[in-house]
N, C-alpha and C positions, 0 to 999 in steps of 0.2 A: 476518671471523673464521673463518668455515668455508669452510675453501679442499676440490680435488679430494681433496688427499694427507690430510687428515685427517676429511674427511666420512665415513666409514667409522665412525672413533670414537664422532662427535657421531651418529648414526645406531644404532648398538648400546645408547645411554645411553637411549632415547626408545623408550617401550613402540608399539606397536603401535598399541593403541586411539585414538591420538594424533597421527594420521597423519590429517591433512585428505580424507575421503572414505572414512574404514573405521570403523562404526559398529559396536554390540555384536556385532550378528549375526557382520557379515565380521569380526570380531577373533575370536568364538570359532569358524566354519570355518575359518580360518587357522590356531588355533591347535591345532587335530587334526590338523593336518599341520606340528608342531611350529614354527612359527614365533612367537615372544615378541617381539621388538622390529623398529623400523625395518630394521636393519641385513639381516638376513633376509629381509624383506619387499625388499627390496634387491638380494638375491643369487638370487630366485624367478626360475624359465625365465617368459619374457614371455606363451610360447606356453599354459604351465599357466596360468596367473594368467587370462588372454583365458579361457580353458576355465571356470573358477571366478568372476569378477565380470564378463566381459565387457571390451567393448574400453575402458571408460576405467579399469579396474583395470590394464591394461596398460600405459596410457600413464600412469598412476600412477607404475608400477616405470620407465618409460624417463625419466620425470622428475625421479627420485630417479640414475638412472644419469650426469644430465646431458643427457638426450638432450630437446632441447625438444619438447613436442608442442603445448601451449597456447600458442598467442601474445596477447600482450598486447594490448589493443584499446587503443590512445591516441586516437585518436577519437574519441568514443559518436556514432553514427548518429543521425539522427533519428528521430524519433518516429513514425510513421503515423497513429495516432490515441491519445486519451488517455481514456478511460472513468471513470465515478466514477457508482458506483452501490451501495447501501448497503441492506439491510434494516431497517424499521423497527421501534421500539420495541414498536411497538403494531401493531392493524391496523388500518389509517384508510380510512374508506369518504368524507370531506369531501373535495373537489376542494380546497377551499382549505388543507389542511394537507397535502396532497398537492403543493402550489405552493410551499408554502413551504418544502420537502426537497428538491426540483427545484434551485429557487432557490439552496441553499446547495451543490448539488452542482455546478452551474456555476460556480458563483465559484469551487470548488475545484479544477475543470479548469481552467479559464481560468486560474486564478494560475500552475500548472504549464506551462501553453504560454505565458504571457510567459516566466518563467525561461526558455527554452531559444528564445526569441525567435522563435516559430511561431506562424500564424494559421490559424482554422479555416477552412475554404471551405464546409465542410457538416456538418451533426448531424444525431445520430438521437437519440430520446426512443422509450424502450421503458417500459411497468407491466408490473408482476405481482403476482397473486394466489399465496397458499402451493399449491406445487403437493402438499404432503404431506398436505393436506387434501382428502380424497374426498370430505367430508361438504359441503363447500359451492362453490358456481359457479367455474368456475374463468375468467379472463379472461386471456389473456397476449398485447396489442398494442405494434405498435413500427412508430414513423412515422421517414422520412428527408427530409431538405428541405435543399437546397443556398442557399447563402447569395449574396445580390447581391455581396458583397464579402467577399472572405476577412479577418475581424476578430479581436481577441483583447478586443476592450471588450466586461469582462462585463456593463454593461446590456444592450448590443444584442442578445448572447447570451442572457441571463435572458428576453428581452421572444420571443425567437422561439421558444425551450424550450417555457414558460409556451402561447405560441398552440398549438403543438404537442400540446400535452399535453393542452389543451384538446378540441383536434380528436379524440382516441382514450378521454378519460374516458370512463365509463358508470357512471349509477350504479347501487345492488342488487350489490355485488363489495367483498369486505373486501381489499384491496391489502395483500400484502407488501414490496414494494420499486418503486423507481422509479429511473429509470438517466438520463443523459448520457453522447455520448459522440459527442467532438469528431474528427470525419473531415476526408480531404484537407488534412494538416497542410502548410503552406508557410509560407516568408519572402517571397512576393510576393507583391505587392498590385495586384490588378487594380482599379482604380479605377472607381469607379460615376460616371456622367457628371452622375447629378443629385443627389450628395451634395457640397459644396464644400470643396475641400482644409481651411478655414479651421476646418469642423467635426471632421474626423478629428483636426488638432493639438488643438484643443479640448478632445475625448475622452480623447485621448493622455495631455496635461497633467491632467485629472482623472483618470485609470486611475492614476496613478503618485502622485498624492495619497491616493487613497484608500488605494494598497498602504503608503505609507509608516506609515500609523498601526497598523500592525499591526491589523488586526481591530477597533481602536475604534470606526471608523466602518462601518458598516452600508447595504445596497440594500435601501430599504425593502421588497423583495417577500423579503428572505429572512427576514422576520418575526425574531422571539423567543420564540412557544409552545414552540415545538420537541417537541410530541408525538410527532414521527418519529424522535426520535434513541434510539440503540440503546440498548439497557437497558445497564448495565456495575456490573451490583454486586456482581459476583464476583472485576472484574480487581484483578489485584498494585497494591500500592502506587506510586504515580510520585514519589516521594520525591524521586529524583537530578533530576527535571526540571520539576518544580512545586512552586512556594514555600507556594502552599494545600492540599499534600498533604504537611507532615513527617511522618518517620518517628514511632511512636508505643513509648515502652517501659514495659512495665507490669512492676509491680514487687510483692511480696507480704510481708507479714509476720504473724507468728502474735500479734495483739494479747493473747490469754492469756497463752499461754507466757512473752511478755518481759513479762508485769506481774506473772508467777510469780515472776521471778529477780528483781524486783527487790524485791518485799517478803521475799525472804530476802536479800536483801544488807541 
C-alpha cells in the first residue's frame, strides 16, 4: 500500500513521536527546530540529524529515504552461552534452599538450549551476597568446571551445578542471588568412552518426556518451598495470559441514596 510515490503523504499524516526510535526527549529537540511529523523528519540533512542523535538517528532518516542501512538477520546465530540467574525473595543463608533455586535455574537454561538444539560442554555457578549492604559480610564466589561430555539432560546438569555449589557455599553470609550459566554452547557431542550410547538415548527419551508435560512433572532436587523465588506483589495483572489471574471489576453504589428514591416513589 505505501509505495516510493506516495510515502511522502503517509509519512506527513504520522506525528513524529511515532517513529520507531524517537522518544519524548528527541520529539521535543526536534520539535525546536520545527519539525511535527515523519515527513520532516524525512526531509532533515543526514549530516544535522548525525550532529543531534548520533549515527543511528542518521540511518533513521536514510531508512525513511529508502536507503537500507539495517539488514535483516534471517539467521539468528547461536548462542555462546545462556545464564539464568535471579534474585531472591528473601535472603537465604540454608545451603539447601539455596540448591533448590540453582536447581530450578538450570532446568530453565537447559530448557532454552534444547529449544535451539545446543549442548553445554561447561558451566559456571557463581553466589552473591547484597552488595548494597555494607552493614554485613559480603561473599561474592564463582566456580567453572567443564563437562566430560557436552550435555543438555538437565539431571546431569542439576547433579554437577548442586556439587559445584557445594564446593564455594560458606556458611555465616545472607546470599542474594545465585546464577547458572551454561558455556561452550555446541551441536557436537564428543562422546565419553565409558558412558554407553544406550544411556544417552535413554536420557534423551526421558528429557523429552518430562518436557512434554509442561512443568507437571518435576527433578526432585528442584523442591517446592520456593522461599527463593522473587517477591511480585506489586506486578500488573496477567489477565491476557493466566486463566488464575482474571481481570477483576469493582463496581459502587450509594445504598442510601437509591433507598431514598425509592421510598419517594
Amino acid at each position: 500500500m505505501i509505495t516510493d510515490e506516495n510515502a511522502p503523504e503517509w509519512l506527513a499524516r504520522l506525528p513524529l513521536d511515532k517513529l520507531w526510535g524517537i522518544g519524548p526527549a528527541y520529539a521535543r529537540r526536534l520539535k525546536r527546530y520545527g519539525m511535527e511529523t515523519a515527513f520532516d523528519f524525512y526531509n532533515a540533512d543526514g549530516a544535522w540529524v548525525r550532529q543531534q542523535m548520533g549515527v543511528v538517528g542518521e540511518r533513521m532518516v536514510l531508512e525513511l529515504q529508502g536507503v537500507s542501512c539495517l539488514s535483516i538477520e534471517e539467521i539468528v546465530p547461536d548462542k555462546q552461552n545462556i545464564c539464568c540467574a535471579k534474585s531472591f525473595g528473601e535472603r537465604l543463608t540454608e545451603l539447601q534452599d539455596i540448591e533448590e533455586a540453582l536447581a530450578n535455574y538450570v532446568d530453565n537454561a537447559a530448557g532454552r538450549a534444547r529449544k535451539q538444539g545446543l549442548l553445554a560442554s561447561s558451566m559456571r555457578v557463581f553466589l552473591q551476597t547484597n552488595p548494597f549492604r555494607n552493614d554485613l559480610p559480603q561473599y561474592h564466589p564463582a566456580v567453572v568446571e567443564s563437562l566430560s561430555e557436552a550435555t543438555d539432560f538437565t539431571p546431569a546438569l542439576i547433579s554437577t551445578a548442586l556439587r559445584m555449589l557445594r564446593s564455594i557455599y560458606r556458611t555465616g553470609y545472607q546470599y542474594k542471588k545465585v546464577g547458572i550459566e551454561l558455556l561452550d554452547l555446541t551441536k557436537e557431542i564428543q562422546c565419553d568412552m565409558f558412558d554407553p550410547l544406550r544411556n544417552r538415548n535413554r536420557a534423551g527419551r526421558l528429557q523429552k518426556l518430562v518436557d512434554s508435560t509442561d512443568g507437571a512433572v518435576r527433578w526432585g532436587s528442584m523442591g517446592f518451598g520456593q522461599k527463593w523465588k522473587l517477591k511480585a506483589e506489586r506486578r500488573s495483572g496477567r489477565f491476557t495470559i493466566c486463566l488464575e489471574e482474571p481481570p477483576v471489576a469493582k463496581a459502587t453504589c450509594d445504598y442510601n441514596r437509591r433507598r431514598k428514591s425509592l421510598v419517594s416513589i
